[in-house]
C-alpha positions in Angstrom: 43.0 -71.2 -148.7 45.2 -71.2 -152.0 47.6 -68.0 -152.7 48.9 -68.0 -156.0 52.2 -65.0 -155.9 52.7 -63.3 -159.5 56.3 -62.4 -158.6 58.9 -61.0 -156.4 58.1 -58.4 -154.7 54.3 -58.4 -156.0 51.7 -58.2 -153.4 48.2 -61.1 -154.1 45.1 -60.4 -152.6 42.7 -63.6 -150.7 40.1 -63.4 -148.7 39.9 -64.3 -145.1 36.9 -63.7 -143.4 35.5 -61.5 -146.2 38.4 -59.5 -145.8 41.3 -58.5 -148.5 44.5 -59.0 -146.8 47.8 -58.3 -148.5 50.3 -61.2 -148.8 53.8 -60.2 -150.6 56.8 -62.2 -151.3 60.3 -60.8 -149.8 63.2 -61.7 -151.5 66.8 -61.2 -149.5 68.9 -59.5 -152.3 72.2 -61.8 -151.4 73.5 -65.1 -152.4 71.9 -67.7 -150.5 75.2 -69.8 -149.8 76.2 -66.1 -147.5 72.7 -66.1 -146.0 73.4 -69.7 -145.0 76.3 -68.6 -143.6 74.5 -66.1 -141.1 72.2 -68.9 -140.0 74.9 -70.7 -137.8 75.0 -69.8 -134.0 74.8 -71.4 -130.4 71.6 -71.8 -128.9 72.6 -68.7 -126.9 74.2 -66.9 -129.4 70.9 -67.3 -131.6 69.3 -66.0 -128.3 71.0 -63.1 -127.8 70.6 -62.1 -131.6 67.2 -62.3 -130.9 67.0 -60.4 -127.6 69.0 -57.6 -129.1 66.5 -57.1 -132.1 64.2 -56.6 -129.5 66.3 -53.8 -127.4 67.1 -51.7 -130.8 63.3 -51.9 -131.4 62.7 -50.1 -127.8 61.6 -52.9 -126.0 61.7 -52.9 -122.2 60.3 -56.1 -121.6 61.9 -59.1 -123.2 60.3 -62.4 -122.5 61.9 -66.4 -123.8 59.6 -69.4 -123.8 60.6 -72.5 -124.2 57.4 -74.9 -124.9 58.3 -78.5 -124.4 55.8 -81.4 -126.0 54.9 -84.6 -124.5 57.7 -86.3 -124.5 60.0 -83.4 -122.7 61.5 -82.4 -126.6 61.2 -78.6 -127.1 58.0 -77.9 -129.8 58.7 -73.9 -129.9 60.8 -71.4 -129.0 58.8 -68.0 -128.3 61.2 -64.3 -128.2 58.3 -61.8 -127.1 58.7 -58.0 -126.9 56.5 -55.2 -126.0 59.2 -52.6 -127.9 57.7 -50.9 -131.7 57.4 -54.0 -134.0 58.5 -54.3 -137.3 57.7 -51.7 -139.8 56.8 -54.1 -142.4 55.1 -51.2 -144.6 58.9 -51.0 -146.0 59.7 -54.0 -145.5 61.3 -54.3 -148.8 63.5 -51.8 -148.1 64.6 -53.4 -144.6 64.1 -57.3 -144.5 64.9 -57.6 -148.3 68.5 -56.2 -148.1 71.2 -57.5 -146.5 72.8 -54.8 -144.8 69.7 -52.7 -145.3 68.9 -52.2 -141.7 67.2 -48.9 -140.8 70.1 -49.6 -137.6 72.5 -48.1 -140.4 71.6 -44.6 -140.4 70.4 -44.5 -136.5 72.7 -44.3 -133.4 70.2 -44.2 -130.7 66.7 -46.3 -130.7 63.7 -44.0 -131.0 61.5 -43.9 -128.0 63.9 -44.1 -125.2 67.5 -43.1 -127.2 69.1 -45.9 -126.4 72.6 -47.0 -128.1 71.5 -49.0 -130.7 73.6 -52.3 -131.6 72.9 -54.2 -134.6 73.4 -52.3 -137.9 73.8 -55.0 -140.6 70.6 -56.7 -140.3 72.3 -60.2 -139.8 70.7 -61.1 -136.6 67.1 -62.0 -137.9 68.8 -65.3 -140.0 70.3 -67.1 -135.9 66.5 -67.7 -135.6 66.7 -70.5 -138.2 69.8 -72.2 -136.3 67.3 -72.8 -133.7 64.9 -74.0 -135.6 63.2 -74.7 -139.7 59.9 -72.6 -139.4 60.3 -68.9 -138.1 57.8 -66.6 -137.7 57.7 -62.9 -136.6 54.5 -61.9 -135.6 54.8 -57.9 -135.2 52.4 -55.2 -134.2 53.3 -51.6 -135.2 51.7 -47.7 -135.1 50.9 -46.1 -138.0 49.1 -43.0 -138.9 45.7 -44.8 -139.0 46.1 -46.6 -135.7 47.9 -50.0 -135.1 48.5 -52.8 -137.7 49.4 -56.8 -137.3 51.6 -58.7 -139.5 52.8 -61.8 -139.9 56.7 -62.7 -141.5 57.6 -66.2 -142.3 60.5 -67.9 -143.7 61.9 -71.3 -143.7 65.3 -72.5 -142.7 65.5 -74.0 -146.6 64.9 -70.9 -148.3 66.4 -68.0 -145.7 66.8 -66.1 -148.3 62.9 -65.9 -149.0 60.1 -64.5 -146.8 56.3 -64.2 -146.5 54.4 -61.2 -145.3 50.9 -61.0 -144.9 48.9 -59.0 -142.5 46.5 -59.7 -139.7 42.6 -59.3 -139.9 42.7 -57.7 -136.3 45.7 -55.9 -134.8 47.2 -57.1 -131.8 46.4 -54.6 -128.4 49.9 -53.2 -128.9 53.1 -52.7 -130.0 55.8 -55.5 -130.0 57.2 -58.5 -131.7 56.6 -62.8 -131.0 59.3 -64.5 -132.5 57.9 -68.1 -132.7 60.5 -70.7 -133.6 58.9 -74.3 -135.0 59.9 -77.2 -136.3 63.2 -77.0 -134.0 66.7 -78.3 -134.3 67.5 -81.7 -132.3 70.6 -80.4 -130.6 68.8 -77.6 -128.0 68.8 -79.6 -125.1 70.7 -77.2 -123.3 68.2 -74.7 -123.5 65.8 -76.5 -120.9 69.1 -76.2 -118.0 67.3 -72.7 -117.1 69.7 -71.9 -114.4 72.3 -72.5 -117.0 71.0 -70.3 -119.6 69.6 -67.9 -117.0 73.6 -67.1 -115.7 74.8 -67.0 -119.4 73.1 -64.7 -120.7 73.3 -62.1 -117.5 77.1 -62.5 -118.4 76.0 -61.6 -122.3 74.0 -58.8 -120.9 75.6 -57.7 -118.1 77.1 -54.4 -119.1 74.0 -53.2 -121.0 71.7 -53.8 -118.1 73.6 -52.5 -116.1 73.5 -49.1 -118.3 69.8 -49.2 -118.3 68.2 -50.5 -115.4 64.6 -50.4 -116.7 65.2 -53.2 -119.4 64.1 -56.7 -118.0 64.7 -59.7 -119.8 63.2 -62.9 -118.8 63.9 -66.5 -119.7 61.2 -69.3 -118.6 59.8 -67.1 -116.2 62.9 -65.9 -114.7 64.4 -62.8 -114.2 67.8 -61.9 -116.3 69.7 -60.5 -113.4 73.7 -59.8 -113.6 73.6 -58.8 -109.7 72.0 -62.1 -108.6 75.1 -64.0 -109.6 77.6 -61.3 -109.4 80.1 -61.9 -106.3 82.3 -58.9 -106.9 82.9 -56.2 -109.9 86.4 -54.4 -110.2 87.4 -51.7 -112.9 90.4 -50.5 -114.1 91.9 -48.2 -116.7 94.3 -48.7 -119.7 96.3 -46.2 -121.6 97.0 -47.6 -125.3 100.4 -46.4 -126.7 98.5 -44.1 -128.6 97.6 -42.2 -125.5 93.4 -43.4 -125.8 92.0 -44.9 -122.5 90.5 -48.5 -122.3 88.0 -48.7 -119.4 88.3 -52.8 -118.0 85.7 -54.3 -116.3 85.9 -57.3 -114.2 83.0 -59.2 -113.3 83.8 -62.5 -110.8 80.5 -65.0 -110.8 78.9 -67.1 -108.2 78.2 -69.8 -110.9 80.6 -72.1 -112.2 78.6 -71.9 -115.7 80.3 -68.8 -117.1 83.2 -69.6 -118.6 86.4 -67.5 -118.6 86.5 -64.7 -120.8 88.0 -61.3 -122.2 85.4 -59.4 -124.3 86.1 -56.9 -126.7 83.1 -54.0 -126.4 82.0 -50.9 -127.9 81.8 -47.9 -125.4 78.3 -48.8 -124.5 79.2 -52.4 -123.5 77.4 -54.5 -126.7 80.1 -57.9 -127.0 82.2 -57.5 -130.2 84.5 -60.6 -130.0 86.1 -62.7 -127.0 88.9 -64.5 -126.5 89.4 -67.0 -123.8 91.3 -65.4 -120.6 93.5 -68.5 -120.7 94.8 -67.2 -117.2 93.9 -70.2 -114.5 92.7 -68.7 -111.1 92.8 -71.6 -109.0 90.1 -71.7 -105.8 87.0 -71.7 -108.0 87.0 -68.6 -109.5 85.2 -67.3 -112.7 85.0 -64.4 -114.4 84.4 -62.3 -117.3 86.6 -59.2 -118.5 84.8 -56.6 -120.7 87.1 -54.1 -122.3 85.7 -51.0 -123.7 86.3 -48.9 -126.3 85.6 -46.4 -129.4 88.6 -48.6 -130.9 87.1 -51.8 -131.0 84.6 -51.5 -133.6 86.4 -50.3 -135.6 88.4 -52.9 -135.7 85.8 -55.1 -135.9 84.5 -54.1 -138.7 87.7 -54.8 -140.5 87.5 -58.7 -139.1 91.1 -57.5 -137.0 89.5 -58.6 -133.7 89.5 -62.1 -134.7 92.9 -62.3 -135.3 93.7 -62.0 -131.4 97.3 -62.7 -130.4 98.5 -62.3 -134.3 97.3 -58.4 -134.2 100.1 -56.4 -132.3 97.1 -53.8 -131.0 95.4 -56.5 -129.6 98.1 -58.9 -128.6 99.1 -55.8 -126.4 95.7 -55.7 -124.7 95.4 -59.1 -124.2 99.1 -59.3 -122.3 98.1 -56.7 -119.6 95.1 -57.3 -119.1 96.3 -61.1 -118.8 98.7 -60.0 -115.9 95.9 -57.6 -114.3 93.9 -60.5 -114.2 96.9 -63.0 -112.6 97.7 -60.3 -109.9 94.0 -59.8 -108.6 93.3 -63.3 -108.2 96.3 -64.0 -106.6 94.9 -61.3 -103.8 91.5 -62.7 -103.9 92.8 -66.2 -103.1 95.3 -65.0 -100.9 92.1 -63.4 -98.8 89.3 -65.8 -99.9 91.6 -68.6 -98.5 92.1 -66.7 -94.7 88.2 -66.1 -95.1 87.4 -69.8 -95.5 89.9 -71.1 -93.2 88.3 -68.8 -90.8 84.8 -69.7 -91.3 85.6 -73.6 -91.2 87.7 -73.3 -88.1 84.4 -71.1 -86.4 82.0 -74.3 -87.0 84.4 -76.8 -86.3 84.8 -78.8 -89.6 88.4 -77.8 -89.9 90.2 -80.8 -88.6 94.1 -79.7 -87.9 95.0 -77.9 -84.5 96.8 -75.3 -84.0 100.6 -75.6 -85.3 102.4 -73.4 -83.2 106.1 -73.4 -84.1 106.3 -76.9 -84.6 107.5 -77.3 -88.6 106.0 -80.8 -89.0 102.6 -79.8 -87.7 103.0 -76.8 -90.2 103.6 -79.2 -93.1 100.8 -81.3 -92.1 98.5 -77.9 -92.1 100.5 -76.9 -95.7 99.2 -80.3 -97.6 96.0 -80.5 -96.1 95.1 -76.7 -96.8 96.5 -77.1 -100.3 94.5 -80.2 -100.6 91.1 -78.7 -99.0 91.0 -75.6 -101.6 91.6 -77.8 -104.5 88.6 -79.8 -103.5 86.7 -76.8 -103.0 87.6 -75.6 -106.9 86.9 -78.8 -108.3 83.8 -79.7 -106.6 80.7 -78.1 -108.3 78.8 -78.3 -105.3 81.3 -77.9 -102.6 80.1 -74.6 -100.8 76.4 -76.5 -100.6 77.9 -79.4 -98.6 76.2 -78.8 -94.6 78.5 -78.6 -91.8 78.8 -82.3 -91.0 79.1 -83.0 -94.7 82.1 -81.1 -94.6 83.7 -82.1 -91.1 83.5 -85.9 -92.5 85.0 -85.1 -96.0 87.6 -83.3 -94.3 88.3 -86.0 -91.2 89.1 -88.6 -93.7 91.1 -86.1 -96.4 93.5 -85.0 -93.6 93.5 -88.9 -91.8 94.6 -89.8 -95.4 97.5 -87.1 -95.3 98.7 -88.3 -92.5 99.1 -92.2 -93.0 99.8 -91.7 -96.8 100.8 -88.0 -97.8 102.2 -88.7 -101.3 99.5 -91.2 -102.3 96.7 -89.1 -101.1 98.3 -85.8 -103.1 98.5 -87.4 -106.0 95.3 -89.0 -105.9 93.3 -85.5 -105.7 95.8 -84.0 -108.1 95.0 -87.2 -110.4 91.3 -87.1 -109.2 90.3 -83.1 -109.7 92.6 -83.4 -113.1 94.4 -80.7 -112.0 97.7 -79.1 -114.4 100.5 -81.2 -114.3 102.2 -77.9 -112.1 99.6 -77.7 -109.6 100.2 -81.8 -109.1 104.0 -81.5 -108.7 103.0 -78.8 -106.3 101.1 -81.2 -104.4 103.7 -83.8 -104.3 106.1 -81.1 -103.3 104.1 -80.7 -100.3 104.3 -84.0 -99.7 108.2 -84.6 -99.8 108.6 -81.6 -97.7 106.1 -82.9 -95.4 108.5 -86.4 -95.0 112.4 -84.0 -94.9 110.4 -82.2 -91.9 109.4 -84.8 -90.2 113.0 -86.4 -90.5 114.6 -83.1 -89.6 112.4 -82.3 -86.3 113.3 -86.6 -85.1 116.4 -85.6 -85.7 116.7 -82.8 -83.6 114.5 -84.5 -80.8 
């Protein structure tokens, strides 16, 4: 088939199957160097973009495929919705401009009223991080029943698009995002697990608002509460007397990294900032602050700033110290907990210390020793029983012969800070003065 396009803008005719289908040329009325700008992202990020042009188009059901060829590479990348397509009758108007999304002049989506996120049309360009060839095949109502379109663009030319419609509409409304020709470095999008926890942490807050949106990635349910150990909220009054509503999420998965988000009221992610607060004891966690404030200062690129904006230096200073006095009170009552549990099926090795200062020491290092495996092991809490009661046998039969070796070796080991280490070795020192002390007294 050979299309021959008079112009920008100008709709050709062919025929497929006897039939006169429309094909037009979409041209993205920015400089291409700023479109290519828009086309960097994360895997995830480039996801999530994705996944949120499906949620402001009313979907409810949002599925991710990841095909894989032959030789276990990834051939596509498939983003399907069952939400109101594309209206591609105008889509001059709304593909062709940057900043001309139909988001601008909405606040809620218009089937269910949900808050709507996107509103500068920006997120349609992450597809081409994730791949060369995109492709949005939409279906969409109109007055004379339903319609089928297809809109390509290449990675090359992002600032240049195809449209052409479908012989026979699709059954119903929605939109396949269909990602070929994909980048090499998306490896990490076949760890499901991993991508799974991600992006509950991404949509946590939203899902949370509305409990009938599912989102599925290979198969799998997007589900915050699966992998949720414990939610906290709090409230903080700026100076200005406006409230800032803080929510804490701790994870079961060690693949969420520690973070403080910055969030419109409704929960959509503006900007975070690493919590750079260190927990100890395995924790992690994810702080969403929200606000009517935020976007606004968004939109005038303050948010990025972080610690140089005194607004949001402020914020980041309590919520800092919130953050450093609740874990201290979780590990204060995870750490009875645990002790607890592995004295109940025998695998904790020391006896009771009574009021004998040496066997307290000994109990003190090896404790100290024990949770610091536990945080730096990935797969600690999976160990069985007996797994356990061996690791810790020969950690506290270590301790014993060679306390000051043995500290520093799982300081030196886990690559723990260098105060956590002296506060090992410490242990270890005071272990040796006890000792001296209670043979001294004997």
């Amino acid at each position: 088939m050979k299309i021959k396009v008079h112009g920008t803008g100008t709709p050709v005719w062919c025929t497929i199957n006897g039939k006169g289908l429309a094909v037009k040329e979409i041209q993205v009325q920015a400089q291409k160097d700023h479109i290519l700008s828009l086309c960097t992202a994360s895997p995830v990020q480039a996801l999530s973009e994705l996944i949120w042009n499906a949620l402001d188009a009313d979907a409810f059901d949002v599925k991710i495929d990841v095909v894989q060829n032959g030789l276990g590479g990834i051939d596509q990348i498939r983003i399907s919705d069952d939400g109101q397509g594309i209206n591609a009758l105008q889509a001059d108007a709304y593909f062709g401009n940057l900043g001309g999304s139909w988001k601008r002049t909405a606040d809620k989506t218009p089937i269910s009223g949900r808050v709507l996120h996107g509103r500068k049309g920006r997120g349609r360009f992450k597809a081409f991080s994730l791949g060369n060839h995109v492709e949005w095949r939409t279906t969409m109502q109109t007055d004379h029943g339903l319609r089928s379109f297809v809109l390509s663009g290449e990675a090359e030319a992002p600032n240049h698009f195809l449209l052409s419609e479908v012989a026979s509409p699709g059954p119903a409304t929605g939109t396949e995002v269909v990602i070929s020709n994909t980048r090499d470095a998306l490896g990490a999008l076949l760890d499901t697990a991993s991508i799974v926890q991600q992006l509950a942490a991404l949509f946590a807050l939203y899902l949370k608002a509305y409990p009938n949106v599912r989102i599925y990635y290979q198969g799998l349910l997007v589900n915050p509460v699966i992998v949720q150990r414990k939610t906290e909220t709090y409230t903080l009054k700026a100076s200005d007397g406006s409230r800032v509503h803080m929510e804490m999420i701790e994870w079961k998965t060690k693949q969420v990294k520690n973070k403080i988000v910055f969030c419109s009221p409704d929960g959509y992610a503006l900007h975070e900032v690493d919590a750079a607060v260190r927990t100890g004891s395995g924790f992690n966690y994810t702080v969403y602050l929200l606000s009517p404030r935020f976007p606004a200062l968004h939109e005038e690129n303050l948010l990025v700033l972080e610690e140089l904006h005194p607004e949001i230096k402020a914020y980041l200073e309590v919520v800092r110290e919130i953050v450093r006095t609740h874990f201290k009170e979780r590990r204060e009552a995870l750490s009875a907990e645990l002790f607890q549990q592995w004295q109940a099926d025998g695998s904790y090795p020391v006896a009771a210390v009574g009021d004998d200062p040496a066997q307290q020491a000994v109990k003190d290092r090896f404790d100290a020793c024990a949770m610091a495996l536990r945080a730096g092991a990935d797969s600690f809490d999976a160990y069985s029983v007996s797994e356990r009661k061996l690791l810790f046998k020969l950690l506290n039969d270590a301790l014993i012969a060679h306390p000051d070796e043995t500290l520093s070796f799982v300081g030196d080991t886990l690559a723990l800070p260098l105060k956590y280490r002296k506060a090992l070795l410490k242990l270890g020192s005071g272990a040796k003065r006890t000792s001296a002390t209670a043979q001294t007294h004997a």
